[in-house]
PASEBA-1860 file (N, C-alpha, C; in nm, 3 decimals):
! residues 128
1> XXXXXXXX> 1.356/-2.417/0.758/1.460/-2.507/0.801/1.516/-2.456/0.933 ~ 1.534/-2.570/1.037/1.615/-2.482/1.171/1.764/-2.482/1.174 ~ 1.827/-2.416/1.269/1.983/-2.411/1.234/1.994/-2.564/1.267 ~ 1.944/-2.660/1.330/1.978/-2.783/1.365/1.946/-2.854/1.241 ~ 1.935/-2.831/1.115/1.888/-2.932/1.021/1.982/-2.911/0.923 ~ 2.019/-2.765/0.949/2.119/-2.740/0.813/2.244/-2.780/0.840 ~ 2.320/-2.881/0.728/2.454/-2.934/0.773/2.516/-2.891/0.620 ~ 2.558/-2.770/0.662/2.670/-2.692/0.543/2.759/-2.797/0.457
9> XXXXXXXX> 2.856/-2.910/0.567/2.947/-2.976/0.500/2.872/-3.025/0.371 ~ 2.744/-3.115/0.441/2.661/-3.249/0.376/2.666/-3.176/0.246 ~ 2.551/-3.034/0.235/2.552/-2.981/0.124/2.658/-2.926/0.022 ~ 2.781/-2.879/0.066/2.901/-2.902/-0.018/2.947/-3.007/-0.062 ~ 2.944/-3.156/-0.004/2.987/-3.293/-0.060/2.905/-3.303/-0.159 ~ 2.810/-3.316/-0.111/2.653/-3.347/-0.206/2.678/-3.265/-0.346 ~ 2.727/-3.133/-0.303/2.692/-3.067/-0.449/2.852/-3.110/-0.554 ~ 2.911/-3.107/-0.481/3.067/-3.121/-0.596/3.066/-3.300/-0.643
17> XXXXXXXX> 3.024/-3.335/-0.542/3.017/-3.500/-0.580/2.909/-3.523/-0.702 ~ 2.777/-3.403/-0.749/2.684/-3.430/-0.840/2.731/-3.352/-0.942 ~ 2.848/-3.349/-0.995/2.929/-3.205/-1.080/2.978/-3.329/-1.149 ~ 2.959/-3.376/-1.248/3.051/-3.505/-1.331/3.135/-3.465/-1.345 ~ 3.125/-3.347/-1.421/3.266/-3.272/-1.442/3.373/-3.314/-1.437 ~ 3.328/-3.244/-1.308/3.416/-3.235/-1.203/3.495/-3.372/-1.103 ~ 3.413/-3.441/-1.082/3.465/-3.561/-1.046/3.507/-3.625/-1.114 ~ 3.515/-3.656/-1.281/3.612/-3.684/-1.353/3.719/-3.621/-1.386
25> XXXXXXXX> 3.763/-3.498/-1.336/3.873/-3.443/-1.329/3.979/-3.467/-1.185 ~ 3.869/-3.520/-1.108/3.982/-3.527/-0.943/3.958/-3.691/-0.908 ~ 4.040/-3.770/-0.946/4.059/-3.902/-0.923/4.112/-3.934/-0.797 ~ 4.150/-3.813/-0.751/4.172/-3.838/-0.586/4.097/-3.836/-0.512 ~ 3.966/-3.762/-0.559/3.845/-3.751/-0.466/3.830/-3.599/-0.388 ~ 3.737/-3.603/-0.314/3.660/-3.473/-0.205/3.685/-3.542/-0.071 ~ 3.742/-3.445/0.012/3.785/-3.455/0.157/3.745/-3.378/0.250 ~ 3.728/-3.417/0.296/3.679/-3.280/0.487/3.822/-3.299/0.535
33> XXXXXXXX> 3.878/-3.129/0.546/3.931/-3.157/0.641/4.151/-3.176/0.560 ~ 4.121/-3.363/0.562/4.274/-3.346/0.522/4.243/-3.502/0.427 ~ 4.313/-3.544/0.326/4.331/-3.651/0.305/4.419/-3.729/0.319 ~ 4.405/-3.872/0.310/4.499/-3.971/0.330/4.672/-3.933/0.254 ~ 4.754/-3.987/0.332/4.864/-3.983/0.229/4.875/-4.023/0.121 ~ 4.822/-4.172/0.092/4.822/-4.253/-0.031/4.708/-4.192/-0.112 ~ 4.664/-4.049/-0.075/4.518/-4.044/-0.197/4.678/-3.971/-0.292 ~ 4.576/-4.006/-0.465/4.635/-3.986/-0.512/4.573/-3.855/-0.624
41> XXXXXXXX> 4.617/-3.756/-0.702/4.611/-3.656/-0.724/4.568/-3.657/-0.879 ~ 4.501/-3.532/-0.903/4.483/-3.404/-0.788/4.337/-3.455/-0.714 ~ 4.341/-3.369/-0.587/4.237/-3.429/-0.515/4.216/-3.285/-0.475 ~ 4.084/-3.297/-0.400/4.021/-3.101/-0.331/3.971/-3.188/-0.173 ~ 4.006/-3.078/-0.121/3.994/-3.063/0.031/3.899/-2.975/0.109 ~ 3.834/-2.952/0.166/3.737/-2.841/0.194/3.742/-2.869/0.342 ~ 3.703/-2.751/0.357/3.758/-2.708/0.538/3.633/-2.588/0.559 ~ 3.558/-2.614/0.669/3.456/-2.527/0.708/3.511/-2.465/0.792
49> XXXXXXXX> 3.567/-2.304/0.735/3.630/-2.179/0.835/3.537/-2.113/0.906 ~ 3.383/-2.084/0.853/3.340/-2.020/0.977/3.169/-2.055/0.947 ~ 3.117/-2.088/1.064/2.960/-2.080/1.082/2.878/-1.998/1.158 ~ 2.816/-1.915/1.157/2.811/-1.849/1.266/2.647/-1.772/1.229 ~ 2.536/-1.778/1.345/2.492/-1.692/1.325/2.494/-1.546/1.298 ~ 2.375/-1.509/1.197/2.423/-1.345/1.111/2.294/-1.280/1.151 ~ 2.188/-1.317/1.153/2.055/-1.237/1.183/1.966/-1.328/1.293 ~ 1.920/-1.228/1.338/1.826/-1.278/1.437/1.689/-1.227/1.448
57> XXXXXXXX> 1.570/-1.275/1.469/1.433/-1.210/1.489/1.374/-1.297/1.608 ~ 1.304/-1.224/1.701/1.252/-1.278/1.847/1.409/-1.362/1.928 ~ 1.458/-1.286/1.914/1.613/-1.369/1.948/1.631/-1.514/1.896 ~ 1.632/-1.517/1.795/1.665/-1.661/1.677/1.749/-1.662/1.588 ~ 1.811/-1.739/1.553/1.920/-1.690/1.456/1.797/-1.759/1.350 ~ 1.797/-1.617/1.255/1.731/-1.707/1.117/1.794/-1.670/1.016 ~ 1.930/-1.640/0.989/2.016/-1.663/0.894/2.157/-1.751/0.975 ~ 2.254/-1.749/0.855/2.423/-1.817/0.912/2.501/-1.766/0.819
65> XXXXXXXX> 2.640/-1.706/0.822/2.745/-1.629/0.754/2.788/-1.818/0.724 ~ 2.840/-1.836/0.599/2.894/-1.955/0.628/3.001/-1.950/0.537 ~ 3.107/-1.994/0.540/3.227/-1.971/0.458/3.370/-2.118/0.456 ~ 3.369/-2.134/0.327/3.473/-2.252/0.322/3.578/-2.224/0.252 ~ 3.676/-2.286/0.288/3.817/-2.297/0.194/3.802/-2.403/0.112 ~ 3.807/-2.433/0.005/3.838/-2.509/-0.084/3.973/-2.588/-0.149 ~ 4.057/-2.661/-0.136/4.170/-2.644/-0.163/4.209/-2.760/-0.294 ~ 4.246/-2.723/-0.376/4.290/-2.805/-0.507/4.467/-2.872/-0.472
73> XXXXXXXX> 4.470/-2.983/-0.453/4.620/-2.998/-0.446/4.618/-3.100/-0.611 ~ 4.757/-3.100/-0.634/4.776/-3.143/-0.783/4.954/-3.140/-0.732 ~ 5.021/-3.239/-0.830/5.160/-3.256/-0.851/5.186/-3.220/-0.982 ~ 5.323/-3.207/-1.022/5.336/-3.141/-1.133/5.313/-3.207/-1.284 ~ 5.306/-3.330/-1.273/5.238/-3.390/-1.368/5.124/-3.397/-1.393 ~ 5.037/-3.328/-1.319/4.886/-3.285/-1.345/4.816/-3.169/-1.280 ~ 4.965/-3.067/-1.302/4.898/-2.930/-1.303/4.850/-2.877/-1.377 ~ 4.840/-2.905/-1.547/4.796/-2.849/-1.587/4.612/-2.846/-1.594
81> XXXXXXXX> 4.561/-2.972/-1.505/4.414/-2.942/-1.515/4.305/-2.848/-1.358 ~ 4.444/-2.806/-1.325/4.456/-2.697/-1.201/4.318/-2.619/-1.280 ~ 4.324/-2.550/-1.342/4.214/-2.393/-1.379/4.072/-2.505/-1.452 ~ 4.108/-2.649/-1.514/3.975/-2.677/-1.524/3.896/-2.696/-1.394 ~ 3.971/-2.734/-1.295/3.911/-2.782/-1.214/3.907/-2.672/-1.070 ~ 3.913/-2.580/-1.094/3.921/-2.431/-1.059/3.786/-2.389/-1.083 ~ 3.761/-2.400/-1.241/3.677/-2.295/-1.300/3.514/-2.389/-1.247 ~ 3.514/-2.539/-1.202/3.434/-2.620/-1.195/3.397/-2.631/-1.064
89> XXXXXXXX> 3.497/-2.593/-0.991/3.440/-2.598/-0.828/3.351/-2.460/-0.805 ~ 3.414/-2.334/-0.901/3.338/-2.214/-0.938/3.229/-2.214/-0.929 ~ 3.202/-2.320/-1.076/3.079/-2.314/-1.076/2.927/-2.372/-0.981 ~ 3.037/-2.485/-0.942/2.910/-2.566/-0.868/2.943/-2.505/-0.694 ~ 3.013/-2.415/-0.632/2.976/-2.336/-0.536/2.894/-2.209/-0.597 ~ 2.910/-2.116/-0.714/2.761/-2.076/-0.749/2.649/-2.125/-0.744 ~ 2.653/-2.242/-0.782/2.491/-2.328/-0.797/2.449/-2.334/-0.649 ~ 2.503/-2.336/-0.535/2.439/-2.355/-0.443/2.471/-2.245/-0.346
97> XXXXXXXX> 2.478/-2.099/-0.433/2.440/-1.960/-0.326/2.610/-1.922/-0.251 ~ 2.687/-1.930/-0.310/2.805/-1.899/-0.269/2.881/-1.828/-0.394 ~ 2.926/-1.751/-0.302/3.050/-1.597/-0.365/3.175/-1.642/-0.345 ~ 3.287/-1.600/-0.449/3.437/-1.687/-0.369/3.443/-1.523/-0.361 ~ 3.551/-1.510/-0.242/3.608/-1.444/-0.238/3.777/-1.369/-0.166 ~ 3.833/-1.494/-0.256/3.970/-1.495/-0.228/4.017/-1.595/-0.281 ~ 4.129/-1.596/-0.326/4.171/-1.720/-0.415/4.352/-1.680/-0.397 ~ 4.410/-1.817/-0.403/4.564/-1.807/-0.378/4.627/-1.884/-0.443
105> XXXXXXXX> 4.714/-1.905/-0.506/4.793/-2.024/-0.558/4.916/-2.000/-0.494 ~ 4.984/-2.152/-0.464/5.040/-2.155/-0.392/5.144/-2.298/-0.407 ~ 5.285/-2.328/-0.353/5.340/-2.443/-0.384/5.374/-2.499/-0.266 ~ 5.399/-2.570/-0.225/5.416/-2.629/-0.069/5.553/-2.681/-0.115 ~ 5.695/-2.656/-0.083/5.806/-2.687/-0.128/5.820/-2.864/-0.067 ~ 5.814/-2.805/0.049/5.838/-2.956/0.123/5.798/-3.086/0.108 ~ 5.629/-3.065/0.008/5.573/-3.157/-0.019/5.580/-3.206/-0.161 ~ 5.625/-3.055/-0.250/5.634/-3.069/-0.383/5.503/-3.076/-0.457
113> XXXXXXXX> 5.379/-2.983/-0.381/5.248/-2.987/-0.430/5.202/-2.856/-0.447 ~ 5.170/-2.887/-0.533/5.092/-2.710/-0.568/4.930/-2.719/-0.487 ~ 4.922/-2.615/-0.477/4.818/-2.580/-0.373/4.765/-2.466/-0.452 ~ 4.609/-2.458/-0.469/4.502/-2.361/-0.502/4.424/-2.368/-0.456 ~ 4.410/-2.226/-0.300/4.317/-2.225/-0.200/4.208/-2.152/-0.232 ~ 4.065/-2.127/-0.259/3.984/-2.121/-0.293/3.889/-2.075/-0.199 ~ 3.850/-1.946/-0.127/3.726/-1.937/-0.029/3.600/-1.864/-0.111 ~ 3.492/-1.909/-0.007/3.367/-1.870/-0.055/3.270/-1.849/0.093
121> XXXXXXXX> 3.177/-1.802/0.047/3.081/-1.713/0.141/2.965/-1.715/0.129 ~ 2.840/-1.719/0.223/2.726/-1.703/0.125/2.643/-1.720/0.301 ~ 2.562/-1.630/0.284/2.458/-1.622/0.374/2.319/-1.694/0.349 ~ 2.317/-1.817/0.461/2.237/-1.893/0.437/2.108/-1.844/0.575 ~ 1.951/-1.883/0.509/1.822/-1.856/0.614/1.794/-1.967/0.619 ~ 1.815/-1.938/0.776/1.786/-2.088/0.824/1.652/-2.092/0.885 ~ 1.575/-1.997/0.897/1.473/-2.020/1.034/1.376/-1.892/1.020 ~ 1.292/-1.864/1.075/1.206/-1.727/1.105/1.075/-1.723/1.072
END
């Protein structure tokens, strides 16, 4: 595969969107980025923090460090399916070669939303 073919986001939508699970737990949906005001909750957000070539051979990058935030927002009438849907994004960023490593819970006063930020990591070969 070349670094021009691999599209990190595609494959994170792709994989949480094929998680039934999981998408019957977030009626708000999967977002790049930020969602609408009117989405309604709990919904997950994912944000691509870093891409970057990691290895190189004949001067090529044939790996990529690649790493996302994940973010669970929920209101308080449906926090309590916060850790199912925790333990489910878990799993289906394992299924496709990713480590979390960092996790935060968190409340956003102003908005009155709980927030569970979620990163992961995973060195992908792209080329060589």
């Amino acid at each position: 595969m070349s670094v021009d073919a691999f599209d990190a986001k595609k494959e994170l939508l792709q994989a949480l969107e094929s998680n039934e699970t999981l998408v019957s737990l977030v009626p708000g949906g999967f977002h790049n980025l930020r969602a609408s005001d009117s989405a309604i909750f709990p919904r997950v957000v994912y944000t691509e923090i870093h891409n970057a070539d990691d290895s190189f051979a004949d001067n090529e990058a044939i790996s990529a460090d690649i790493r996302f935030q994940i973010s669970i927002f929920n209101q308080e009438e449906n926090i309590s399916s916060q850790t199912m849907i925790a333990k489910e994004i878990d799993k289906t960023m394992k299924s496709i070669g990713y480590a979390r490593y960092d996790s935060i819970d968190m409340y956003e006063e102003n908005e009155r939303i709980y927030h569970k930020a979620m990163r992961y990591q995973k060195i992908s070969y792209i080329g060589g």
